[in-house]
C-alpha positions as CSV (number, residue, x, y, z in Angstrom):
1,X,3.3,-4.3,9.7
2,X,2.0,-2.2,12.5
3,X,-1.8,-1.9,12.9
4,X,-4.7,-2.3,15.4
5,X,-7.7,-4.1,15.8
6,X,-10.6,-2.5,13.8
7,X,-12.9,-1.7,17.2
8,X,-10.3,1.0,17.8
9,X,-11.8,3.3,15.5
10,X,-12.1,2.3,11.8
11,X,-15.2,3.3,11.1
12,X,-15.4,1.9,7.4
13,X,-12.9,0.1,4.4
14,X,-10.7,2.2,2.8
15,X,-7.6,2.1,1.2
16,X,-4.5,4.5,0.6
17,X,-1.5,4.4,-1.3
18,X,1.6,7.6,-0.9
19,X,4.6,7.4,-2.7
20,X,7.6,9.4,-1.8
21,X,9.9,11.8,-3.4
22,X,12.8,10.8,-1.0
23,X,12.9,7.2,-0.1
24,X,12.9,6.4,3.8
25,X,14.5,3.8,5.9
26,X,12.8,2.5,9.2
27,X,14.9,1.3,12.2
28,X,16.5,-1.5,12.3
29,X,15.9,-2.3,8.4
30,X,18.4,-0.5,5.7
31,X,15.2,-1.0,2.9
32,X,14.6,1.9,1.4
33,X,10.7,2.8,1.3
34,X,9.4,4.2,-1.9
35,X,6.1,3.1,-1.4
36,X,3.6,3.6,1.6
37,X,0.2,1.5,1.4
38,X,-2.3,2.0,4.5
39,X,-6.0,0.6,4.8
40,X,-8.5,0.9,7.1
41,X,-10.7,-2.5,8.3
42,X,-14.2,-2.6,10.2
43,X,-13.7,-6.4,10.7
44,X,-11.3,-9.3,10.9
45,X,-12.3,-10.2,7.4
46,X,-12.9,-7.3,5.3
47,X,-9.4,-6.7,4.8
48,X,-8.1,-9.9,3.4
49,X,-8.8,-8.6,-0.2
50,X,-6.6,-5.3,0.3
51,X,-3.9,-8.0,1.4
52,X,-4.2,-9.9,-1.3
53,X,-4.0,-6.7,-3.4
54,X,-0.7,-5.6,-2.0
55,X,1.0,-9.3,-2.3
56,X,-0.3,-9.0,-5.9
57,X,1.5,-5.9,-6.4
58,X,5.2,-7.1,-4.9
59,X,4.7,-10.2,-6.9
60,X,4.3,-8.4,-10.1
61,X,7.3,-6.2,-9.1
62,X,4.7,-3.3,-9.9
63,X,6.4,-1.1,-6.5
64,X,9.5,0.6,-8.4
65,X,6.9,1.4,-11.0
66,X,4.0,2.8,-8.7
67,X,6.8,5.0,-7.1
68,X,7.8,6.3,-10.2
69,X,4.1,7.4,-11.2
70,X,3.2,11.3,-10.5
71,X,-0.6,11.4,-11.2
72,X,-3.5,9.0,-10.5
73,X,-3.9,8.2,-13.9
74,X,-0.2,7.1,-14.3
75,X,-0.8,4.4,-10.7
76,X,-4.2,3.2,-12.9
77,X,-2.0,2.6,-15.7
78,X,0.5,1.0,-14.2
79,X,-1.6,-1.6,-12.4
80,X,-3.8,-2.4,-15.1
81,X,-1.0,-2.5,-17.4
82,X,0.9,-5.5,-16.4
């Protein structure tokens, strides 16, 4: 998971979540990606909750469904759903 430490310019917490039309594949992985999440961290601590969110969401095999939604009230529904 690339990131960097949050003294290199986060300047508050703040999540973000893209889901693509076309699915990509990174090198040296034949996953497709669907599903892009990327937060931003002012500390080594603040970001342990958006984390936890994310392992939440693989766990609950919510991804397929998240890609598949096409308006933010369609991603609310589908995370408060199941």
């Amino acid at each position: 998971m690339p990131h960097t430490r949050p003294e290199q310019g986060a300047i508050g917490i703040g999540c973000s979540l893209i889901t693509l039309d076309q699915p990509v594949k990174f090198d040296g992985d034949d996953s497709e990606v669907k599903v892009m999440i990327c937060f931003s961290a002012v500390d080594s601590e603040s970001h342990m909750d958006i984390l936890k969110m994310i392992v939440e969401f693989v766990e609950r095999g919510l991804i397929d469904d998240i890609a598949k939604a096409t308006t933010y009230e369609e991603l609310l529904e589908v995370i408060k759903e199941k």
